[in-house]
ZAPANU-781859 format. One line per 4 residues: number of its first residue (from 1); their letters; for each residue x, y, z of N, C-alpha, C, O. Coordinates in pm, whole numbers. Atoms other than C-alpha are relative to their C-alpha. Layout:
NUM	a	X:Y:Z:X:Y:Z:X:Y:Z:X:Y:Z | ...
END
This chain:
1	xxxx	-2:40:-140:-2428:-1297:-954:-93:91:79:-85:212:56 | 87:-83:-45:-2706:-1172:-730:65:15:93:174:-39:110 | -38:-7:-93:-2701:-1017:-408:63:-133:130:148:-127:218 | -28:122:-165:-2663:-1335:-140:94:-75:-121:212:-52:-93
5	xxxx	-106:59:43:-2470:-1520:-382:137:52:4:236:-17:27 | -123:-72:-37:-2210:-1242:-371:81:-11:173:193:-40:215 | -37:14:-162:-2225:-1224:25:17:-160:19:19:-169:142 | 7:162:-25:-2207:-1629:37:208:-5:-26:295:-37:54
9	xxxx	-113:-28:28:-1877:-1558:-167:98:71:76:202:21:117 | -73:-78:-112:-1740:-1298:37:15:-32:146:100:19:219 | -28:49:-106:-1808:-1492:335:105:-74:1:210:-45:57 | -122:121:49:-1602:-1779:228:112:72:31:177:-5:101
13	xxxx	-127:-80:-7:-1295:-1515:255:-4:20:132:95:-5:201 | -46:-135:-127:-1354:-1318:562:62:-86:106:43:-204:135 | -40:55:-112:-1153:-1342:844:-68:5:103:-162:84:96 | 73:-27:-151:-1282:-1370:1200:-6:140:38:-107:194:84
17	xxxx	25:-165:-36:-1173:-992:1249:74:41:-141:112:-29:-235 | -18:-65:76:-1075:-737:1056:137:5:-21:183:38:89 | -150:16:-4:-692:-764:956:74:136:-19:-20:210:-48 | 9:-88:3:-525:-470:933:26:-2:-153:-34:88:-212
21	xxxx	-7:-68:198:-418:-483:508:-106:-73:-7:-156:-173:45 | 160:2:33:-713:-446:355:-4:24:-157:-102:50:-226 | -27:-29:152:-541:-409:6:-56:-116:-48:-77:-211:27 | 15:124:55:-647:-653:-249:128:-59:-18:227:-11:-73
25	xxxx	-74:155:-49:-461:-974:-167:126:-30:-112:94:-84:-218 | -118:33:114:-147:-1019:-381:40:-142:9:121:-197:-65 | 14:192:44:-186:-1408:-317:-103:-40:-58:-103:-149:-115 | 144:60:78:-530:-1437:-453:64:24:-164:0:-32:-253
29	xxxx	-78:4:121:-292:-1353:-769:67:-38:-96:88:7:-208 | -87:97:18:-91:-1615:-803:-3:-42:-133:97:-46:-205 | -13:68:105:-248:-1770:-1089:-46:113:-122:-109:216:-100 | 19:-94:56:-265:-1612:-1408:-96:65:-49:-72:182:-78
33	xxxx	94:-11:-16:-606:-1594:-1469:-54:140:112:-91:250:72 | 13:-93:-139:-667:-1394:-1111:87:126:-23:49:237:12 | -90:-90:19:-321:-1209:-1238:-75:135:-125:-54:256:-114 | 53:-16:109:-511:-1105:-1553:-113:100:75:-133:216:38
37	xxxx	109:-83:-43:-786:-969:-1352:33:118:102:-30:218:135 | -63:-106:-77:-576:-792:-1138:71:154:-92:62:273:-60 | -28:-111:81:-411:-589:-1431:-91:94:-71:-79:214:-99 | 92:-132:68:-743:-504:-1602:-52:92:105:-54:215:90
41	xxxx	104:-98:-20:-953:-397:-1336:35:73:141:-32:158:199 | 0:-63:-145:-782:-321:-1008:161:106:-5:184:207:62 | -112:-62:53:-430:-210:-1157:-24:159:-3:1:242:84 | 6:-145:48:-500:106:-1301:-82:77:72:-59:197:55
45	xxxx	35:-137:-77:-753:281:-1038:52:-60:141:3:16:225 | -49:14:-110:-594:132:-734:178:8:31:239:91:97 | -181:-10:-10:-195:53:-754:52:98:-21:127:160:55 | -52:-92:103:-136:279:-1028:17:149:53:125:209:49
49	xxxx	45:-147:-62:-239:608:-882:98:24:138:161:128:157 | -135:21:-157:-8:515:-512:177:12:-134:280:77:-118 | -181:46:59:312:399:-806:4:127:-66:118:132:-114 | -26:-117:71:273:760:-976:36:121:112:114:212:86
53	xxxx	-34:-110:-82:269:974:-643:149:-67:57:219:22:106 | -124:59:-30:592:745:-552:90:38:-103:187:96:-56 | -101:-16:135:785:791:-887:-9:153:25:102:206:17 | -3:-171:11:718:1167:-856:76:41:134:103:161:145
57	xxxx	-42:-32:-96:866:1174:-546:183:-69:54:230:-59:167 | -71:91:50:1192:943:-671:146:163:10:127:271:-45 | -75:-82:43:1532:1154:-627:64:-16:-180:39:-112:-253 | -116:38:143:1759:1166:-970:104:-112:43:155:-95:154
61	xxxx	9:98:-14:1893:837:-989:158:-19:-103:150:-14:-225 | -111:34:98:2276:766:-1131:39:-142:17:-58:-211:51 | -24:115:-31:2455:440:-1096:-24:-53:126:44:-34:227 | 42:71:-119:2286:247:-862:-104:-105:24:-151:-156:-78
65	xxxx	84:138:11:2051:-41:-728:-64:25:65:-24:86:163 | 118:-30:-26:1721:-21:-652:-98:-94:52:-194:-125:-18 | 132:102:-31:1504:-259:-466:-125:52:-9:-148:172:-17 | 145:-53:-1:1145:-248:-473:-82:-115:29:-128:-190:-57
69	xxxx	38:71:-104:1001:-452:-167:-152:-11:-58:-199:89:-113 | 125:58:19:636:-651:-232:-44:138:-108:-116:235:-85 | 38:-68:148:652:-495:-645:-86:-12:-4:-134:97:-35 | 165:3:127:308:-597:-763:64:-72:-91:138:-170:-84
73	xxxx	-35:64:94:342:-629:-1089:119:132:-30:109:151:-151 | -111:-77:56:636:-361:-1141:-27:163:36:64:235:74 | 59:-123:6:435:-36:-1126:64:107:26:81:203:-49 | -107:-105:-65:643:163:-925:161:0:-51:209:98:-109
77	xxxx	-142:22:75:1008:43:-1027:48:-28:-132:167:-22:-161 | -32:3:160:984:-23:-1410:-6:139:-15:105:178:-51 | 9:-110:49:876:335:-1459:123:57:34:198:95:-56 | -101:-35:-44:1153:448:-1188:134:-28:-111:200:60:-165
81	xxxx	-113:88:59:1412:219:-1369:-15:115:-171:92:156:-217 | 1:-18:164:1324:373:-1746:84:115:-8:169:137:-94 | -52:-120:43:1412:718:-1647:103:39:59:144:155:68 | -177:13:-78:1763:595:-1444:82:-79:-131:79:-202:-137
85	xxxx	-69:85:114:1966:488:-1763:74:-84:88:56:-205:70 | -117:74:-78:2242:365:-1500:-15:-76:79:73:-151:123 | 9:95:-132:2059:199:-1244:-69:-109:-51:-124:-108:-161 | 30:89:-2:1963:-126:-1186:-136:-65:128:-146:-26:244
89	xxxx	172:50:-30:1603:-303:-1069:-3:-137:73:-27:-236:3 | 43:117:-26:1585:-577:-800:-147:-20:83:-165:14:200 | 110:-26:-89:1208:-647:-734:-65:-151:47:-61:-246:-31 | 30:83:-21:1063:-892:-552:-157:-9:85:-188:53:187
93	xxxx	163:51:-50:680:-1027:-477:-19:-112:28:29:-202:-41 | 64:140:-49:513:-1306:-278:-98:-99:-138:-112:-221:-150 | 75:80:99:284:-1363:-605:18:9:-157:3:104:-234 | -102:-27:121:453:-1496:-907:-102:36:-159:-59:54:-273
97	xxxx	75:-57:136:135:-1403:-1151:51:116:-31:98:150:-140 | -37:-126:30:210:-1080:-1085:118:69:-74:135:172:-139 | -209:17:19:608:-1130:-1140:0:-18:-144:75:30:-229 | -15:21:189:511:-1258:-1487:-40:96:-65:16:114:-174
101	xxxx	66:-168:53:300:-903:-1567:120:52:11:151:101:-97 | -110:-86:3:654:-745:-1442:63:-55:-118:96:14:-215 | -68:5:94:803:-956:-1643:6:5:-112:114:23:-168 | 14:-102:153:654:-869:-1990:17:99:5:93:140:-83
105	xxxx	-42:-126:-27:668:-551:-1873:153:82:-35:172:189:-93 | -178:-25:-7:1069:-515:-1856:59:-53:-101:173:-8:-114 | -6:-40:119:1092:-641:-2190:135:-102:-11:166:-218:15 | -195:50:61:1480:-673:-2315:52:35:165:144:-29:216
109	xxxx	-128:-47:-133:1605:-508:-1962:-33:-164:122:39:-175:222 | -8:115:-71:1500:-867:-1790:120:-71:24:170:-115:-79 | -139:54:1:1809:-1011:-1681:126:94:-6:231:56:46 | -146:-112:60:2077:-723:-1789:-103:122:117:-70:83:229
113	xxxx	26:-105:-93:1868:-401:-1562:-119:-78:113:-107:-43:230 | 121:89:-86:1566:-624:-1381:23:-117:5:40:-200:-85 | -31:152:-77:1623:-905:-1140:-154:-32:81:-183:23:187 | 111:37:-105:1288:-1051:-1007:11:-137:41:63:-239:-6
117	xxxx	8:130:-78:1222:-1287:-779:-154:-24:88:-225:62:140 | 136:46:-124:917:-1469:-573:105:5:124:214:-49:146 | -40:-4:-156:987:-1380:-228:-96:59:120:-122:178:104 | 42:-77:-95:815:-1281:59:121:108:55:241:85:72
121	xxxx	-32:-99:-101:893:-950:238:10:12:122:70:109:168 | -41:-34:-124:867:-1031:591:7:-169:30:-30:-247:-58 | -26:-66:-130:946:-1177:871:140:90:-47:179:181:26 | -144:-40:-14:1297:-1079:720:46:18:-194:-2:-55:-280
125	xxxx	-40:-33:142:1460:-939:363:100:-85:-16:204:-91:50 | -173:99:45:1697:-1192:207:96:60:-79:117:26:-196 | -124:-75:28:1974:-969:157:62:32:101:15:17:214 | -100:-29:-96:2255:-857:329:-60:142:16:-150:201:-44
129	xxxx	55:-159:-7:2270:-505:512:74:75:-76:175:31:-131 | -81:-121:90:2376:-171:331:38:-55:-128:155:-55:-167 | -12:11:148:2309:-294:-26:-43:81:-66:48:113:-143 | 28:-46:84:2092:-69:-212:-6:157:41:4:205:154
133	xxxx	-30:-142:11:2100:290:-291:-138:43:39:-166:119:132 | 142:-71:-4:1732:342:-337:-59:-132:39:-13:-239:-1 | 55:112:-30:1464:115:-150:-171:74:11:-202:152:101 | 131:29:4:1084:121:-235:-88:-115:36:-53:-232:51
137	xxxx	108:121:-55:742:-55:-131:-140:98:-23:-192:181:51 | 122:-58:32:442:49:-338:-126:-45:45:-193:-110:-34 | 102:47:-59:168:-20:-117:5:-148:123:-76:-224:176 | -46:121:-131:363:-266:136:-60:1:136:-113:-84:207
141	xxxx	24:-22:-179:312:-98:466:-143:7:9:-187:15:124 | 116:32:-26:-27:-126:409:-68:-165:-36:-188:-194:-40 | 49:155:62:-47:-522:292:87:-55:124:104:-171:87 | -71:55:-76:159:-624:580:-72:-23:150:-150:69:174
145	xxxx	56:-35:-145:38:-701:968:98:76:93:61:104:207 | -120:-40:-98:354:-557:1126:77:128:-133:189:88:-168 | -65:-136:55:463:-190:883:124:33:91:192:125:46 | -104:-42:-101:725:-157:1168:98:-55:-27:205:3:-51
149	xxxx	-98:70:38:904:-397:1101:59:-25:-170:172:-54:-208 | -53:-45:155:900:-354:705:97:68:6:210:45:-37 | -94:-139:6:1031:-14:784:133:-56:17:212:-44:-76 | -98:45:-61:1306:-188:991:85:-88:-86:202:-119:-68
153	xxxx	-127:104:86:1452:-408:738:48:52:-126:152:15:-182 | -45:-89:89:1426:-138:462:99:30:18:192:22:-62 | -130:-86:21:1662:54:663:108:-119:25:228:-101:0 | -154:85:13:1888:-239:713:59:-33:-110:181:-39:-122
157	xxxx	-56:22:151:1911:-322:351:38:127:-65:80:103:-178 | -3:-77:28:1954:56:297:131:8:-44:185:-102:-30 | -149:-78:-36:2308:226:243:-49:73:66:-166:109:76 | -2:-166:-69:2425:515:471:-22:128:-93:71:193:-142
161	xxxx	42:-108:106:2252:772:258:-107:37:-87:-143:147:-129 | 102:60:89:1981:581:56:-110:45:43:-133:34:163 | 172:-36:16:1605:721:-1:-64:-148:49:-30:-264:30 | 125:40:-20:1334:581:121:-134:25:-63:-176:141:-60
165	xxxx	147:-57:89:978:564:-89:-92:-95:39:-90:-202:-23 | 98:137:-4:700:348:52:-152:74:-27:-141:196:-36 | 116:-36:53:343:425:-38:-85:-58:115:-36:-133:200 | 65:44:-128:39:367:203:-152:56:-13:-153:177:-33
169	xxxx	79:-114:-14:-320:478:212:-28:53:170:-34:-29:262 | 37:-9:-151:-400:686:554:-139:-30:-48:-213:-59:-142 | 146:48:-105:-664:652:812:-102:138:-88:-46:245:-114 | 99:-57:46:-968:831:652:-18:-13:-144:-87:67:-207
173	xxxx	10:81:142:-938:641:316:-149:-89:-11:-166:-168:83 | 123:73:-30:-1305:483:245:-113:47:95:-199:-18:155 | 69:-80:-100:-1459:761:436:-128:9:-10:-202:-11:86 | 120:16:57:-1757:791:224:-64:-129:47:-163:-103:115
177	xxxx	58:66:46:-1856:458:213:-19:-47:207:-116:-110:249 | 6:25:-159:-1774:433:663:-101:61:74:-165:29:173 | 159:-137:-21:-2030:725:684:-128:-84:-17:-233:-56:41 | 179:103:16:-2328:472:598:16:-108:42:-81:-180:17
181	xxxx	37:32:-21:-2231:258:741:-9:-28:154:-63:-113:225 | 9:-37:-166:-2159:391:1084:-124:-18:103:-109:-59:219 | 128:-51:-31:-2536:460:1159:-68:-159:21:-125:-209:118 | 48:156:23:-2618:90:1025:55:-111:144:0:-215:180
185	xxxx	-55:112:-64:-2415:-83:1277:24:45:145:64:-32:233 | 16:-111:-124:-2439:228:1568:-37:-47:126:31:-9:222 | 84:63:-113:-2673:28:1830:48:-141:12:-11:-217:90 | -46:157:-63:-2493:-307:1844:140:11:36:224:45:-47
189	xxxx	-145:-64:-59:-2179:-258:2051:111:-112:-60:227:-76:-43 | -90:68:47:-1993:-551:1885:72:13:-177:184:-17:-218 | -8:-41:149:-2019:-447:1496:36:162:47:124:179:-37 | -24:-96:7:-1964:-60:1609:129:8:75:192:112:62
193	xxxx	-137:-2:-48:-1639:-166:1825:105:-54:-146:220:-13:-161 | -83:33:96:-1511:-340:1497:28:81:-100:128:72:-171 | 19:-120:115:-1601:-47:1270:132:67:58:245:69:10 | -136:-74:-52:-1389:154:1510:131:-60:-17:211:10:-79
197	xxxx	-89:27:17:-1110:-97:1535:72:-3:-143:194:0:-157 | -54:39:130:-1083:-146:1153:52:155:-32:171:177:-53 | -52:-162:41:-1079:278:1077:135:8:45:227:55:-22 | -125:-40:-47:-808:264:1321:139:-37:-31:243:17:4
201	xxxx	-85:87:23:-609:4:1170:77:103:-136:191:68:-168 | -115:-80:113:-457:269:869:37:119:113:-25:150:214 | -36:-67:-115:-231:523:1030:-35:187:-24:-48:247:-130 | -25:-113:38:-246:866:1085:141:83:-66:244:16:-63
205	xxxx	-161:-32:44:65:1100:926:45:16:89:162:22:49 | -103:-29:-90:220:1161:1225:19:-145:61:138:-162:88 | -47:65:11:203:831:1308:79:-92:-81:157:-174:-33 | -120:25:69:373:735:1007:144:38:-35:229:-18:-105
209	xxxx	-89:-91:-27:605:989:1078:102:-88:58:199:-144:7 | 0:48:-134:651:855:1410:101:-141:-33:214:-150:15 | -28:126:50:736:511:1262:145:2:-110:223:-93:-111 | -82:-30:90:975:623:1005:150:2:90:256:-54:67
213	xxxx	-118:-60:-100:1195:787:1323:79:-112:62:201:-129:65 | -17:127:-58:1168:456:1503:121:-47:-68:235:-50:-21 | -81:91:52:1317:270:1225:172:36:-38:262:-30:-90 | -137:-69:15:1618:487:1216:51:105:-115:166:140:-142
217	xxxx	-6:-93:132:1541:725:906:13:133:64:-3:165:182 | -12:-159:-42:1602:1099:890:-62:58:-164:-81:-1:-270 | 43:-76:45:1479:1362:720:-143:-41:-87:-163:-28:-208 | 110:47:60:1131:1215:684:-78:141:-26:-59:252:24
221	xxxx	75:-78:79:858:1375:455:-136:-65:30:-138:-172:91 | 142:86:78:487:1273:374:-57:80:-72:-62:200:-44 | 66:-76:102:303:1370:79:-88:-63:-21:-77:-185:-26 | 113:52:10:-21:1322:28:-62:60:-158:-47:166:-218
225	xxxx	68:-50:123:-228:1299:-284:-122:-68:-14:-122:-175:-74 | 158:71:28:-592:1195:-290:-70:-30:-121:-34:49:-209 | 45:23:80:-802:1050:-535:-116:-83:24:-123:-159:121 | 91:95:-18:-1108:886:-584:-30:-102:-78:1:-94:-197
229	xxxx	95:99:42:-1303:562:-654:-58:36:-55:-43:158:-47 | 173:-14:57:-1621:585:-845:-30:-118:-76:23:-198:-153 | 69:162:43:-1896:343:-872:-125:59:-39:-135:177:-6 | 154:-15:92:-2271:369:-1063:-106:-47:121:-226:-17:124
233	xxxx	105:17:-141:-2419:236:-717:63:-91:118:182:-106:145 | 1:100:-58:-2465:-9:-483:56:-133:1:139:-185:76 | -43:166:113:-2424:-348:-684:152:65:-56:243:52:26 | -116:-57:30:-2124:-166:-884:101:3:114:185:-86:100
237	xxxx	-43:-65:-128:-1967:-46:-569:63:-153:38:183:-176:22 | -24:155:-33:-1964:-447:-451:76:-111:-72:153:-197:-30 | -33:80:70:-1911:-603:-744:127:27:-39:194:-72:-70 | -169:-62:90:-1551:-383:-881:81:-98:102:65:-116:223
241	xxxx	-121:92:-59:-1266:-625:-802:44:82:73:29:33:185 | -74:-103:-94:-1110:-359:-626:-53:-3:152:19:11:251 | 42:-20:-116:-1351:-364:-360:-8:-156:23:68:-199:110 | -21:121:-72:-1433:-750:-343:108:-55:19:134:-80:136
245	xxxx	-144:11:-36:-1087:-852:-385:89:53:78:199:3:100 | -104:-64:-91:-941:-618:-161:-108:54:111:-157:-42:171 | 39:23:-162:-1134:-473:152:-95:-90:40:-73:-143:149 | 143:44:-7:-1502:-648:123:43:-116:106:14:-85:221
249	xxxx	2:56:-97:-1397:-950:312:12:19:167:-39:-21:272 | -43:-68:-149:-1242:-776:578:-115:83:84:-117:95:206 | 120:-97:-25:-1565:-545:600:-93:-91:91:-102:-75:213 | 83:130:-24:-1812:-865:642:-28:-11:160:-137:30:200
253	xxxx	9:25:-105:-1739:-964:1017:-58:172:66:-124:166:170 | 63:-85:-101:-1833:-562:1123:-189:15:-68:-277:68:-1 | 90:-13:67:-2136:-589:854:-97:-91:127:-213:-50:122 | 99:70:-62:-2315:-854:1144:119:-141:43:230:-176:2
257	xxxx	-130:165:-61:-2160:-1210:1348:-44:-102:-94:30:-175:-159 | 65:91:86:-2468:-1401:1165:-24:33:-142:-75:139:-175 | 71:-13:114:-2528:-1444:829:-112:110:-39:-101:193:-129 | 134:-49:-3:-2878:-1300:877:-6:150:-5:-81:214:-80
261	xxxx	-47:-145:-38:-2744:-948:1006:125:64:-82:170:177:-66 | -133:-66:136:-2447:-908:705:-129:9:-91:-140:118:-149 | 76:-6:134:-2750:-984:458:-85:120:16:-120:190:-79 | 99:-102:-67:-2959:-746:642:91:149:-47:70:215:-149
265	xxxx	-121:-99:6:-2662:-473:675:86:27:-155:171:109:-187 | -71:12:172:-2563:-553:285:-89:46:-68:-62:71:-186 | 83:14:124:-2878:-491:146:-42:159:5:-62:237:-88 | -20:-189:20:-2909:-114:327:143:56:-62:165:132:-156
269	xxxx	-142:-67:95:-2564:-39:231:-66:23:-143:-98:131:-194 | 12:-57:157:-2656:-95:-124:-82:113:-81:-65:158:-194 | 89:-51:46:-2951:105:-123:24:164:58:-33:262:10 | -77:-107:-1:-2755:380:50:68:65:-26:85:182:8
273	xxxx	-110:-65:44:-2477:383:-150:-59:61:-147:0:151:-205 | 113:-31:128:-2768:417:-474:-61:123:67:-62:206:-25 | 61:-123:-73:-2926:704:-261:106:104:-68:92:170:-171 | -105:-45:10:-2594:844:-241:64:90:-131:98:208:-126
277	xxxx	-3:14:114:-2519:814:-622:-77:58:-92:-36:88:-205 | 85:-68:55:-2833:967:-712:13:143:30:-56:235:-13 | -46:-161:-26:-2679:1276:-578:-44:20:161:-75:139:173 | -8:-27:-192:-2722:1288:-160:119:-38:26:176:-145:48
281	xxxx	-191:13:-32:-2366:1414:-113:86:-91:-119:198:-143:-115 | -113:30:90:-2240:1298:-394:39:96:-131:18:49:-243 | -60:-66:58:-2080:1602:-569:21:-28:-127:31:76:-192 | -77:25:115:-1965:1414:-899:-125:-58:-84:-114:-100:-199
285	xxxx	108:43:33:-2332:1316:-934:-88:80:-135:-120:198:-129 | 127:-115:78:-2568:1448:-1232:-99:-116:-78:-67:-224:-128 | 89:84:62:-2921:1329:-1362:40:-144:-62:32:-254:-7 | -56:93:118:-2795:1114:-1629:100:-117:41:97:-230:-8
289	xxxx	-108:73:-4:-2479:977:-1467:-12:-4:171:58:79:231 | -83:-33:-99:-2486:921:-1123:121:-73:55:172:-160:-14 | -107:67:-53:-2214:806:-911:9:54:116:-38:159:160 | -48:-27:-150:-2055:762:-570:104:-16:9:161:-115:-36
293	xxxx	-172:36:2:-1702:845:-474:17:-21:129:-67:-3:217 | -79:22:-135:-1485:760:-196:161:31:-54:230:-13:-146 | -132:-52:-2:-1172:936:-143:60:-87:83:28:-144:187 | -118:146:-89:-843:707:-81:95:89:30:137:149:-69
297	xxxx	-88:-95:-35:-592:935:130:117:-77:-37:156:-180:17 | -162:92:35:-255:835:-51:77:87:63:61:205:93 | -119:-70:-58:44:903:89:100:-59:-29:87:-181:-41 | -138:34:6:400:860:35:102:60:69:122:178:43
301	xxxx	-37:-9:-58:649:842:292:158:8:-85:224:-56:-166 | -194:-16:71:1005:949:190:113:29:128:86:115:211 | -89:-36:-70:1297:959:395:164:-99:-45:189:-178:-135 | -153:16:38:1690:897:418:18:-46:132:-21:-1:239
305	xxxx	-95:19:-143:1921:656:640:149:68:-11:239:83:-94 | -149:-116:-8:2183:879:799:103:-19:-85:106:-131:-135 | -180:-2:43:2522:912:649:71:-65:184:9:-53:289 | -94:43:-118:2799:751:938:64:142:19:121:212:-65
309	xxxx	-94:-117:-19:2925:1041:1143:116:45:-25:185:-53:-53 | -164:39:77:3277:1157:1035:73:-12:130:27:-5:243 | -105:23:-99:3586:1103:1223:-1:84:103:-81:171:70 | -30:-81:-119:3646:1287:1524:170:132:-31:277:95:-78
313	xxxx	-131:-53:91:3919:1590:1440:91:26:146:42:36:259 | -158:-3:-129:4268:1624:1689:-92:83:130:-108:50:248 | 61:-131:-90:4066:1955:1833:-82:-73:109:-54:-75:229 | 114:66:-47:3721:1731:1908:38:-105:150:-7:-100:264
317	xxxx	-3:109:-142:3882:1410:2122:208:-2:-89:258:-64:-184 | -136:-9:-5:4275:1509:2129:74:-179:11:167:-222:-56 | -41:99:-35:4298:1147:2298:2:-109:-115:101:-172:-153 | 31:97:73:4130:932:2060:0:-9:-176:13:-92:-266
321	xxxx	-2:-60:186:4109:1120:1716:92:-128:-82:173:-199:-22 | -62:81:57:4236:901:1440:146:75:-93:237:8:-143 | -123:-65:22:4495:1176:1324:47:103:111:-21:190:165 | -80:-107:-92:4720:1362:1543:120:88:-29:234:46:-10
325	xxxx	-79:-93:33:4895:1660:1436:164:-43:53:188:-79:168 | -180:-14:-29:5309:1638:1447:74:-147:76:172:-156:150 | 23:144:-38:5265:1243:1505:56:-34:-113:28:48:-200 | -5:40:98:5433:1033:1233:-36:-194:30:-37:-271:-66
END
């Protein structure tokens, strides 16, 4: 596929603006084919790397039930699940290719420790409140238009007590690759207002903080663990499913409005991000091999919904207390 045939393709996708998830699409998944392509090539340096800083961050785990809000294909909660002998696995995804990867995955525990289901995650969780012990979402709050309201139904499906683990990349994820093209799109005030709006669209940690408090959690955390991409250039860079399947469309509308001005704006990118690659700022670069990275700021948000306050004691509210000394 040459250059304009690619951008012809990527047009076909893009939205009018920039949306704020910018993950690759867990409906373009659906079928198994697309599912297939999702496990070889975007699985293991994109999901994988968010479902390992989540599992590491997983309390000890005894009898109990475990959701794990817009699974993927399992990533995060099969591993969880292997090393909880006692607990139990309900995960559920909008795209059932993926559901079928979980479900080779889980093996013999399908049915007896793992319950999946096709479901969407928002506007609302189809469960009752105060069911599960532990509640995950490996890369949710960033595939969603509304993270606020994720949060918000986590903690309703929570127990009084239950962890929280959602995964997310922050704002300065794709930093490298925003750096070239800042300059490119600098002098036209409509492509350099969208650049801005899109950066802004992942959050900072304190606003994920911030968000956590909202939804009624305590003792929030964030942990961050970075990692990078790497691509052989330009073309590479474009072509890895990772990037067309997941942000490239979204990119498109700040790349130019016309055709004429994305092809234009596509064709320095590539030859910037090959600059780049050849070693201008690119650290991981040598003769022989070059490459260009872009660091993805991962993060994982952990927190706990309260415990219910305890009773009130005779001393506290004499009037109302639920025991009263020398009362039978």
């Amino acid at each position: 596929m040459n250059s304009a045939a690619m951008l012809a393709q990527a047009e076909a996708s893009a939205p009018a603006l920039p949306p704020v998830g910018t993950e690759p699409d867990a409906e373009l998944f659906a079928e198994a084919g697309q599912a297939a392509l999702y496990e070889r090539e975007i699985a293991p340096v994109w999901t994988q790397p968010f479902a390992q800083l989540l599992v590491s961050q997983a309390p000890q785990l005894g009898k109990s039930t475990i959701l794990d809000a817009m699974c993927r294909a399992g990533e995060a909660g099969l591993p969880l699940l292997r090393r909880s002998p006692q607990a139990r696995l309900v995960a559920i995804d909008g795209a059932s290719g993926l559901l079928d990867i979980a479900r080779r995955e889980a093996g013999a525990l399908l049915g007896r420790r793992v319950f999946l289901r096709t479901q969407e995650s928002q506007p609302k969780l189809a469960f009752d409140s105060e069911v599960f012990d532990l509640v995950l979402s490996n890369l949710g709050l960033a595939a969603v238009a509304d993270p606020r309201a994720l949060l918000a139904e986590l903690f309703r499906v929570a127990k009084p007590g239950a962890s929280l683990l959602a995964t997310l990349p922050l704002r300065g994820s794709f930093a490298e690759f925003f750096d070239l093209l800042a300059p490119l799109v600098g002098q036209r005030p409509r492509e350099a207002a969208l650049l801005e709006q899109h950066v802004a669209t992942r959050p900072e940690p304190l606003t994920l903080f911030s968000w956590a408090l909202e939804a009624g959690f305590e003792d929030v955390a964030i942990v961050t663990r970075p990692f990078s991409l790497l691509f052989a250039g330009g073309p590479d860079f474009f072509y890895a499913p990772v990037i067309a399947q997941g942000p490239l469309p979204a990119w498109l509308p700040i790349f130019g409005e016309q055709h004429v001005d994305r092809e234009a704006t596509f064709v320095q990118l590539c030859a910037a991000i090959d600059d780049a690659a050849r070693g201008k700022g690119a650290l991981t670069s040598t003769p022989s091999r070059p490459l260009f990275a872009v660091t993805i700021r991962a993060a994982c948000l952990r927190a706990r919904r309260p415990l219910p306050p305890p009773p009130l004691s005779f001393e506290e509210d004499p009037e109302n207390a639920p025991t009263r000394p020398g009362l039978i």
